[in-house]
Every structure is written in structure tokens, then in C-alpha cells.
KEKE-128479 format. One record per residue (C-alpha): residue number from 1; x, z, y. Coordinates in Angstrom, 3 decimals, padded with zeros to 6 digits, m for minus. Layout:
REM KEKE-128479
R kolmar       xx       zz       yy
R    NUM        X        Z        Y
...
END
This chain:
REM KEKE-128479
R kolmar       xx       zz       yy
R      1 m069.475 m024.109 m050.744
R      2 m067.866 m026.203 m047.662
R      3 m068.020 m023.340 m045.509
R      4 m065.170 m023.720 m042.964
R      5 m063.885 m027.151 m043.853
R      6 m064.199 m030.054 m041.736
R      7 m066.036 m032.814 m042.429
R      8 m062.789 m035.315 m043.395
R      9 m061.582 m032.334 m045.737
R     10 m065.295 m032.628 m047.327
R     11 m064.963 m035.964 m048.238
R     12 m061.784 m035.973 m049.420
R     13 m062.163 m032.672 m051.886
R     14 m065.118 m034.962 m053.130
R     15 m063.078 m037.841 m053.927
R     16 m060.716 m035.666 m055.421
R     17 m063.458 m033.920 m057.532
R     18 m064.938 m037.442 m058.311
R     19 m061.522 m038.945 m059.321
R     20 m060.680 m036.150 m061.590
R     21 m063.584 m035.757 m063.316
R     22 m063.655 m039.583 m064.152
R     23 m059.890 m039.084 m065.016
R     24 m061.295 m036.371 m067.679
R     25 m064.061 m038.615 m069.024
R     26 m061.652 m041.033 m069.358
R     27 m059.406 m039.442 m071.358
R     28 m061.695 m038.187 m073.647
R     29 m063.023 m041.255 m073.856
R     30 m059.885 m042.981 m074.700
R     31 m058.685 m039.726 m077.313
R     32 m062.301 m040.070 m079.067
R     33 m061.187 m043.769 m080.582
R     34 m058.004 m043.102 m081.375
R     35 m057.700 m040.387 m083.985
R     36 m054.605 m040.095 m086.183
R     37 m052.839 m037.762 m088.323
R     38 m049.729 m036.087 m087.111
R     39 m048.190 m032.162 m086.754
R     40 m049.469 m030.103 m083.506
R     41 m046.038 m029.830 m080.997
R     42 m043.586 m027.517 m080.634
R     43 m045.542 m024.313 m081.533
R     44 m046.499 m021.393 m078.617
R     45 m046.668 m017.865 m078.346
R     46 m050.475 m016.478 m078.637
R     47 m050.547 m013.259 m076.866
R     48 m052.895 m010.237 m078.391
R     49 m054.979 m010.640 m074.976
R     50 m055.229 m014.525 m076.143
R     51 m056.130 m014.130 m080.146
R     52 m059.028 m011.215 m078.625
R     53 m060.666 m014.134 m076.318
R     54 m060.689 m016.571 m079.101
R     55 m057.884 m017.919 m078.408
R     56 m058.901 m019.545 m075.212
R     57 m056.435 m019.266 m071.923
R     58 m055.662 m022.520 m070.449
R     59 m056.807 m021.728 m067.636
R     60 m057.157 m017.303 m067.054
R     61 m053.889 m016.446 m069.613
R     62 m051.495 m013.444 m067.583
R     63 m048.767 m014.081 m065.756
R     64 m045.589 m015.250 m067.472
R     65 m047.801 m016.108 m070.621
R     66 m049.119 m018.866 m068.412
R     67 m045.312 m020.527 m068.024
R     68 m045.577 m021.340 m071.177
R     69 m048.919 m021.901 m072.217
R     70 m050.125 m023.849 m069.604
R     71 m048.054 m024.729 m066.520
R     72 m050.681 m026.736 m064.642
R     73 m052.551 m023.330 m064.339
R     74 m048.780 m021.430 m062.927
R     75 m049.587 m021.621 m059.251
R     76 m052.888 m019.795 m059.690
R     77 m051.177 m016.551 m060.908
R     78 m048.366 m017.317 m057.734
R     79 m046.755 m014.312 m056.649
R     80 m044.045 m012.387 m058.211
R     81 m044.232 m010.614 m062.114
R     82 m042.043 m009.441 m064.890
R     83 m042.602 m008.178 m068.692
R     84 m039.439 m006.657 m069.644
R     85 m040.269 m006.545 m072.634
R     86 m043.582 m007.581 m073.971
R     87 m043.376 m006.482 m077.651
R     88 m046.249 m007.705 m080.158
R     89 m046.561 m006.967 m083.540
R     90 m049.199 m009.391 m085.575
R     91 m050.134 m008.433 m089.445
R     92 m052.907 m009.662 m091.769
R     93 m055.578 m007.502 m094.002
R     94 m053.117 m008.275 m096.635
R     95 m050.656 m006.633 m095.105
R     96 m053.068 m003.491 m094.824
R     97 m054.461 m003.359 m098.257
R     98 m050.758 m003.463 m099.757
R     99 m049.756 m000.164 m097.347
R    100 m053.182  001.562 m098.801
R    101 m052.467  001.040 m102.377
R    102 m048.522  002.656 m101.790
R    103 m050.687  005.010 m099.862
R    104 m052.464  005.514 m102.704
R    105 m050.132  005.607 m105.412
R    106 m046.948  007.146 m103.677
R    107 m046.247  009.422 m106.587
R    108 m045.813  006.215 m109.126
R    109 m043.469  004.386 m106.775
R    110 m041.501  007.808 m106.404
R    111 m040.598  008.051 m110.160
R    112 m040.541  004.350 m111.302
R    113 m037.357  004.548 m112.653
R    114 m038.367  007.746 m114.617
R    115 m041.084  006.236 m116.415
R    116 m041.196  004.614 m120.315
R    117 m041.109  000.848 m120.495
R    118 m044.680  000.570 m120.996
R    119 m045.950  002.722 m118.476
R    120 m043.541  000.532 m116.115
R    121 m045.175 m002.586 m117.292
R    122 m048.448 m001.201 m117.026
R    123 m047.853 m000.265 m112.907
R    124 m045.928 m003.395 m112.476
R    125 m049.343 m005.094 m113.834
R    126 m051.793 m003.060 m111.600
R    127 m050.400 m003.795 m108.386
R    128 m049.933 m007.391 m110.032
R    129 m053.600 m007.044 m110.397
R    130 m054.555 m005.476 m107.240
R    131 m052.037 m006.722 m104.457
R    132 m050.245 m009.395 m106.637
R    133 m050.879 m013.794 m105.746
R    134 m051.285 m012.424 m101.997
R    135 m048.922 m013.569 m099.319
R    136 m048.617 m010.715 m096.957
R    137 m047.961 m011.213 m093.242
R    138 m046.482 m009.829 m090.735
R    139 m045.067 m010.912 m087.326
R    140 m043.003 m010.164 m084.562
R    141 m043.178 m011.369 m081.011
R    142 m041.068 m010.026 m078.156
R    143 m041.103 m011.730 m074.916
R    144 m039.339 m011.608 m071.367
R    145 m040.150 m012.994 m068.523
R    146 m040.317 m013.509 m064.798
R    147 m042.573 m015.298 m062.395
R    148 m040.784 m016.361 m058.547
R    149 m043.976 m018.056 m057.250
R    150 m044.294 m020.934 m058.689
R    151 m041.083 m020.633 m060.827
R    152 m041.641 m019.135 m064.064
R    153 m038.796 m018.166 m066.469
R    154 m038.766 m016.554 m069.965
R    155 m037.961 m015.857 m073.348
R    156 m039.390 m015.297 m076.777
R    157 m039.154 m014.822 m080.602
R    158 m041.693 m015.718 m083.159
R    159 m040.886 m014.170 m086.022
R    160 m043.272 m014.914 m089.549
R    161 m042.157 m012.812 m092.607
R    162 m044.467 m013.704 m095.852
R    163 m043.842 m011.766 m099.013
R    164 m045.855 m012.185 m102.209
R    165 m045.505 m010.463 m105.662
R    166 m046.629 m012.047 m109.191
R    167 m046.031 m010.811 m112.444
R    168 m047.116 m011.609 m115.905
R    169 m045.407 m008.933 m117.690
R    170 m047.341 m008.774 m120.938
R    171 m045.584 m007.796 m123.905
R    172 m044.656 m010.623 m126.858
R    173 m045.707 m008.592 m129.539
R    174 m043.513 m010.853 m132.260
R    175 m040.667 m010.931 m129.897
R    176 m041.081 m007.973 m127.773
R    177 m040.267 m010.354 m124.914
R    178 m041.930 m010.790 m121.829
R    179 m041.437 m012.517 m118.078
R    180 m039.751 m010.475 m115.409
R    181 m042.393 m010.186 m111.768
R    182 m041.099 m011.975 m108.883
R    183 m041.459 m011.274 m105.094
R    184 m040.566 m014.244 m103.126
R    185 m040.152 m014.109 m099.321
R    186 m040.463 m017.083 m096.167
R    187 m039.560 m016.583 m093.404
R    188 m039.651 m018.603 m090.060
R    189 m037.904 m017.642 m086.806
R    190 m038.531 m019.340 m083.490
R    191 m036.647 m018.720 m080.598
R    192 m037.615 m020.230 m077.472
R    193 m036.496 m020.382 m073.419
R    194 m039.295 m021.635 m071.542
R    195 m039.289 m022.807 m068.027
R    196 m041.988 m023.934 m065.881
R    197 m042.827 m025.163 m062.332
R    198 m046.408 m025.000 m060.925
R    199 m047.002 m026.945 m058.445
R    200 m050.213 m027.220 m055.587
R    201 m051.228 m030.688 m054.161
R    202 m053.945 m029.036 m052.058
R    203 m056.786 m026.635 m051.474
R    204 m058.386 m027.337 m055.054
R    205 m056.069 m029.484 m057.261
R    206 m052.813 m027.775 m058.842
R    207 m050.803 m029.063 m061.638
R    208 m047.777 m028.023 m063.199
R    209 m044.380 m029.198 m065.222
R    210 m042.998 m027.185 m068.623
R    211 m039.791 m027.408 m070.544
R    212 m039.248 m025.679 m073.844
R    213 m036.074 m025.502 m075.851
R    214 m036.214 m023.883 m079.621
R    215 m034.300 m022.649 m082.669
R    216 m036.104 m022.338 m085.615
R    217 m034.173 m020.810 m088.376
R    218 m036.250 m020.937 m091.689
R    219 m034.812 m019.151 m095.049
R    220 m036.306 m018.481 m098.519
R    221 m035.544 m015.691 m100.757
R    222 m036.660 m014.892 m104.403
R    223 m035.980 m011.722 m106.537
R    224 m036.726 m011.375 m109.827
R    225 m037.295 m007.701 m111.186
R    226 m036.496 m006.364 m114.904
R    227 m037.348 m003.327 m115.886
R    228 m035.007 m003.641 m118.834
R    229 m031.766 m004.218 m116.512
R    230 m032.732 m001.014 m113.990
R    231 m033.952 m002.829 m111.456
R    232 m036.358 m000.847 m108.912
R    233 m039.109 m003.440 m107.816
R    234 m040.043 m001.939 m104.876
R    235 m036.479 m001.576 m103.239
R    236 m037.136 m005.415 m101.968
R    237 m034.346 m007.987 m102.467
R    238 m031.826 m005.666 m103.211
R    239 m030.403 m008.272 m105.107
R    240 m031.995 m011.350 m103.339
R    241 m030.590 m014.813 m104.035
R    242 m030.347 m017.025 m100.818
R    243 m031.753 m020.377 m102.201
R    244 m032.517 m021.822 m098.573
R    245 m031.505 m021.214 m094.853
R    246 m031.714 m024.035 m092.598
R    247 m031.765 m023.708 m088.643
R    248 m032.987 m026.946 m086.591
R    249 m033.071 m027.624 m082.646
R    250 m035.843 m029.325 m080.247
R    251 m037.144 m029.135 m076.865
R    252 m040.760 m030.115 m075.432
R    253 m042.190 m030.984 m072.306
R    254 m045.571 m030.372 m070.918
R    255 m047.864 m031.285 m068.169
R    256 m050.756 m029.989 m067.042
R    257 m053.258 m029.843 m064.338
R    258 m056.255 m027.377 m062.348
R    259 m058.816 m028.041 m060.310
R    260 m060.276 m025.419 m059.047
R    261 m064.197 m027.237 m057.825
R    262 m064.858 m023.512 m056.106
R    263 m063.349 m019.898 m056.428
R    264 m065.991 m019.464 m059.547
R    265 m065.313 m022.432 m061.162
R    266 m062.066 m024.151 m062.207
R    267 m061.700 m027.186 m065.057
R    268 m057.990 m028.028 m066.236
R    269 m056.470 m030.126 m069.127
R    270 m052.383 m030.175 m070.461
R    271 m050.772 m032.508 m072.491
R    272 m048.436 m030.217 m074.791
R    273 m045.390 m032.171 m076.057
R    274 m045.626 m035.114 m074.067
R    275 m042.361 m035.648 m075.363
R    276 m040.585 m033.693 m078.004
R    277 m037.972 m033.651 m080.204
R    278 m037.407 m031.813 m083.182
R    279 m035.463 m032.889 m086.381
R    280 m037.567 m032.931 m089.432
R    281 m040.783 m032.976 m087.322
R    282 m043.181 m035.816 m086.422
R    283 m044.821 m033.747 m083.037
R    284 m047.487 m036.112 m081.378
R    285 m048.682 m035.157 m078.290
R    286 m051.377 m032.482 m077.833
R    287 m054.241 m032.522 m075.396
R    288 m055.984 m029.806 m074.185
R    289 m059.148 m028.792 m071.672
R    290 m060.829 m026.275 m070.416
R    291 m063.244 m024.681 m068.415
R    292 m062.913 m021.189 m066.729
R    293 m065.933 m019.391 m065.084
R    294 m065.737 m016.162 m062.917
R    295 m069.355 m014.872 m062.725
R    296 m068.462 m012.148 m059.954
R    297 m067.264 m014.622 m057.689
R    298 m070.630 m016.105 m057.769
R    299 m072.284 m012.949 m056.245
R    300 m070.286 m012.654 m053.085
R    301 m070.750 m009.772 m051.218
R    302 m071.790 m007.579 m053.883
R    303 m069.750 m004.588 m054.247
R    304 m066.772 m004.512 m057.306
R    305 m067.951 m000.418 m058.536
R    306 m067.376 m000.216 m062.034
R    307 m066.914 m003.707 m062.893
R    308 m064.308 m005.570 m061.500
R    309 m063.609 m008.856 m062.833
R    310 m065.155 m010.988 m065.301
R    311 m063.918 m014.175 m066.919
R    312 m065.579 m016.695 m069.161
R    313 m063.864 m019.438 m070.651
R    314 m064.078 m022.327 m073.163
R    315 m060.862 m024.542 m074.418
R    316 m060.537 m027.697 m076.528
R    317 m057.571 m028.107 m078.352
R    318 m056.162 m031.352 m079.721
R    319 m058.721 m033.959 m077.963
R    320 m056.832 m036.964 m079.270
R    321 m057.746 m035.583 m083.225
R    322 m053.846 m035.732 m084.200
R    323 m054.666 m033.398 m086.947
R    324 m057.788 m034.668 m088.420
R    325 m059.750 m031.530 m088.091
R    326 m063.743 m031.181 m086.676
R    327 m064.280 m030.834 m083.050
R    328 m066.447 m027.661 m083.733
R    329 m063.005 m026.465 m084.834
R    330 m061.047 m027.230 m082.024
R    331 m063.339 m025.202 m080.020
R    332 m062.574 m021.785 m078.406
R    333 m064.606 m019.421 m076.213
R    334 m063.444 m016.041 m074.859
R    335 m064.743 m013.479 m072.636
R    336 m063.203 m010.623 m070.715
R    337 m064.745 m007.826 m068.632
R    338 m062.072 m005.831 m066.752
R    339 m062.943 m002.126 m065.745
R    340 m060.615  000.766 m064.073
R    341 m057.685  000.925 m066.451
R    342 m059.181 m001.219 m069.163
R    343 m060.061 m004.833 m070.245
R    344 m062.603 m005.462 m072.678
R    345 m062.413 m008.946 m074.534
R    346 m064.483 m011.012 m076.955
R    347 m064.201 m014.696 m077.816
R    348 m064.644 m016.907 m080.792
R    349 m062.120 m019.220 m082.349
R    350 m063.402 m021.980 m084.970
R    351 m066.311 m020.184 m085.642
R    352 m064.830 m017.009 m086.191
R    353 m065.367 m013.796 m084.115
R    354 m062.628 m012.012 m082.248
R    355 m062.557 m008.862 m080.711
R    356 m060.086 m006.434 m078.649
R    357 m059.501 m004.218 m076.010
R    358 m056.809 m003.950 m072.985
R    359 m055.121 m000.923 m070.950
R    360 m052.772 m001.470 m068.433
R    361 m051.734  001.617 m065.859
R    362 m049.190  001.427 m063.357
R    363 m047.023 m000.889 m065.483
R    364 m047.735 m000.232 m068.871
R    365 m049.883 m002.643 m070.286
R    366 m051.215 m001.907 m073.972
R    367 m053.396 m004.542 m075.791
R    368 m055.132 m004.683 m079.520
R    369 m057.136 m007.425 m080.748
R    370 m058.311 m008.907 m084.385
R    371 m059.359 m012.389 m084.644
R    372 m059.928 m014.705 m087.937
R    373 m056.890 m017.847 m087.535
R    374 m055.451 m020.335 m089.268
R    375 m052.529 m019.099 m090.603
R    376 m049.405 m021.473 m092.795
R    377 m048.607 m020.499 m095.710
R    378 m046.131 m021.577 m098.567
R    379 m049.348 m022.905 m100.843
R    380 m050.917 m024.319 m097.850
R    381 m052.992 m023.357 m094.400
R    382 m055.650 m020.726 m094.942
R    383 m057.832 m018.151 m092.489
R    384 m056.583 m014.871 m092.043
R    385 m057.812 m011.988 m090.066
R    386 m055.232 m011.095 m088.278
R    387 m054.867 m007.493 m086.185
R    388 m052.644 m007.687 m083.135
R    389 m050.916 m004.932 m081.602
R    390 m048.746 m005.328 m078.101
R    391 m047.080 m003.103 m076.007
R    392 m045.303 m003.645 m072.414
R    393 m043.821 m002.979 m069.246
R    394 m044.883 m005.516 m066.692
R    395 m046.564 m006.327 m063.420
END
């Protein structure tokens, strides 16, 4: 392990070893007693590399991603990168059962406004019935980015789009009255500018400094559809009424540190939104560890063939118990196996199994993933599985 060090740089990556890994007890120590109930920070970006490995990437997410998710890790990735762009597309089984049952009943939509009053009512009621009370999701997540070193610079956009139709449209048979559907719609935009500095205090410790400013722009639409007034219910807010737009400011800072105890085995922690300011938000600070293991480097001398990398690694998010929640479901756990052209990855995120699958070649760099998160919604937070789709052009 101490091959080629001298004996004073021994003892002093001990006592940095020692010091840090009291620091860590410490800490959780300190966390463990003091639970309270607060919002997570300024939310992040999870890549579709990320949601396949559980969620976990403290310390192995890609360039650029790592600028923002976890700047005491930067000055392990060191060198220079770029995504321009890194496009990602996230959408729930919601989202696919309501583009099988269009699918499925194409011809119906098609001549809507050709049908009797009943039969209308009677459609309106079956997709009430068989896609209705849902929200569907779907989001969109560009990013750009550059890495100098130990300078990392970029740019994203969360967007979340929920839509959800309900309808009771049962005829009054006295009064031949009845109450219109609705389809309401949320939305939530985020746009961020993230900058980070990693930063290396020797052989084996490396820490790391993040800044985050962010626009979040959050409307609410609602349409309400007649079939008695002409109006098409699948033409969506055609006629939408505004009833809320609101765009707030805030900025967060992060710090973070590595320590990488050989080349297999690295531990790191980050305090996400150590301060933070947002109007309308109460953000406590977020703390984070994790361990990352890199079997291969284990086995030294044995030839890379067909498998060239692996990576193991488990996270715990929110130490300090801001939110209330279980440690079991803090925890994360993701794997990745790299092979010629591909990456395959597993992990497992609050008990819940993820899976996807990697290409990059040359500099295009294609991901997919599904993973089971927790996902906000109007009525509250639920688990969704949630497919992820990215494509990009980066090194």
C-alpha cells in the first residue's frame, strides 16, 4: 500500500486517514441527535447514468455532472471535458400507459367532434376510467458544461410538466345536466449556473467548493372541457386559464471532501446548501457520504481484456435527518461494469431496484436507465418508476 513513500509521508497519510475518519464519526455522531424537519436544498440534476446506479455518485458521477453534484470529488475527474449538450428526457409509467391507450384508440380521438353527445360522454368516461386521477410526468433536462482542471463550469434546466385528467360526466337524468372533465397542468422550471472549484491538499485528501444560482419559474393551468360548447378535449389547453405563474431566485453553496485511503478505495462526504437562499423556502443544510470501491484496482497486474472498469458504490443522503425519513431510505447503492463501447449499471435506491445501460463512442455518449423515485406531486410525494433517456456529445 506504502510502496514508494517515505517513512515521514507514512505517518502523516496515517494521521490524515486517522483524523478524517474520526472527523466522519463525529459528524455522524453529532447528525444522529439532532434530527429535525426541514426541505432538502436547492434541488440537483440526477443524470440517467445516476438514477441507473441507484442514485449513488458522490464520489464516481462523470465529468461536469460532478461540478455540481459533488465538488469535493472535482479534482478526481481533473483534466479537461465538455457536454455540449447533454439532453435527457425523464417520463413515468403513467406517461406510457396514457400514449398506449391513444395508441389504442386513435380512431376515437380522430372523430371526437363527429360523435353524438352520449357516445362523447361515454369516451370522455373511459379514458376517465382508464388514464383519468393519474398525474402524468414528464421531464426535460439539458445540460452544458465544461471542466478546466479543477474549474468546472455549467448550465442546466429542470423542467417537470404534470398533467392529470378527471371527469365525472354522468348524465342528470331530471336535469340532463352534468360536470364538464378537467385536465389541470404544474409545471416547475429550474434553471441553474453552477460553478465549482476542486481543490487537492495532497496525495490522498481532496476537497472541493460549489456555487449554484437558480430560477425557478412555477405556473398552474386548468382547462375545463364541454362537449356541449365544441370543445375538443384532447387539443390540451387550447383555451387554458393562467391562474398562477410565479418565478423566485436563490443561490447555494456546497462543500465537500475525498479521501482517497488507496487507488481502490476512496470515502467522501458534502454538505449541500451550507448556505442557501431561496424566497419561500426553508433549505437546511444537507449532508451526504459515501463510499466508492474499484474492485479492478485491487488485482493489479491483471490484464483489462474484456472488462475494463468496475465501480461499486454506496451513498447516504441527508445524515442530519432534516426530512424525517428512515435511514434504510436514505440509502443508495449502485454498480457499474464498463466494457468496449458500453457501460452496464445496476444500483438500488430506497429499496427499489434500478437498472440501465451506457454507450459512449468517440463522443457520443447515449444512456437509458429506469429506477423507482420519489417523485412531488400536486396531492403529495409518491414513488414512481421512472424511465430515463439521455443523449450527448461530450468527452
Amino acid at each position: 500500500m506504502w510502496k514508494g513513500y517515505t517513512l515521514r509521508e507514512q505517518i502523516i497519510h496515517t494521521r490524515l486517514r486517522g483524523a478524517a475518519l474520526t472527523t466522519v464519526v463525529a459528524v455522524l455522531i453529532i447528525c444522529a441527535s439532532t434530527p429535525a424537519q426541514a426541505q432538502p436544498p436547492v434541488p440537483i440534476r440526477y443524470s440517467t447514468r445516476t438514477l441507473a446506479m441507484g442514485s449513488a455518485g458522490l464520489l464516481s458521477s462523470n465529468p461536469i455532472e460532478m461540478g455540481y453534484f459533488n465538488p469535493g470529488a472535482l479534482s478526481l475527474t481533473g483534466g479537461f471535458h465538455i457536454y455540449i449538450p447533454m439532453v435527457q428526457v425523464n417520463f413515468n409509467q403513467d406517461f406510457i400507459d396514457l400514449a398506449e391507450f391513444i395508441g389504442d384508440n386513435e380512431d376515437s380521438f380522430n372523430n371526437f367532434s363527429s360523435m353524438g353527445l352520449l357516445h362523447q360522454l361515454d369516451f370522455i368516461n373511459k379514458v376517465n376510467n382508464e388514464v383519468g386521477h393519474k398525474w402524468v410526468g414528464l421531464d426535460f433536462d439539458p445540460m452544458i458544461g465544461v471542466q478546466l482542471g479543477k474549474l468546472s463550469l455549467s448550465a442546466y434546466s429542470v423542467s417537470r410538466a404534470q398533467v392529470r385528467f378527471d371527469a365525472d360526466t354522468n348524465l342528470n337524468p331530471m336535469t340532463g345536466s352534468y360536470n364538464p372533465p378537467t385536465l389541470t397542468a404544474k409545471s416547475e422550471v429550474d434553471l441553474v449556473v453552477n460553478a465549482a472549484y476542486g481543490i487537492q491538499a495532497g496525495p490522498l485528501l481532496h476537497g472541493g467548493v460549489g456555487l449554484r444560482f437558480l430560477s425557478r419559474t412555477h405556473t398552474e393551468q386548468v382547462q375545463t372541457i364541454d362537449p356541449l360548447e365544441g370543445n375538443n378535449p384532447f387539443k390540451l389547453f387550447d383555451t387554458a386559464t393562467e391562474e398562477a405563474e410565479d418565478t423566485v431566485t436563490g443561490f447555494a453553496f456546497d462543500v465537500g471532501g475525498t479521501l482517497t485511503l488507496t487507488k481502490a478505495i476512496a470515502v467522501g462526504g458534502l454538505v449541500r446548501g451550507l448556505v442557501s437562499s431561496m424566497e419561500d423556502a426553508d433549505w437546511e443544510p444537507e449532508i451526504c457520504a459515501g463510499v466508492r470501491l474499484k474492485p479492478l484496482e485491487v488485482l493489479l497486474g491483471i490484464p483489462k481484456i474484456l472488462i475494463r472498469d468496475i465501480t461499486l458504490e454506496a451513498d447516504i443522503q441527508d445524515l442530519a435527518n432534516v426530512r424525517g425519513e428512515q435511514y434504510m431510505d436514505k440509502l443508495q447503492l449502485g454498480a457499474e461494469v464498463k466494457i468496449p463501447f458500453f457501460a452496464l449499471r445496476a444500483g438500488m435506491n430506497r429499496g427499489k431496484f434500478a437498472y440501465g445501460v451506457g454507450f459512449h463512442f468517440l463522443i457520443v455518449d447515449l444512456a437509458v436507465a429506469k429506477a423507482s423515485v420519489p417523485v412531488v406531486t400536486p396531492t403529495g410525494v409518491e414513488d414512481q418508476d421512472l424511465f430515463s433517456l439521455s443523449v450527448g456529445i461530450g468527452f
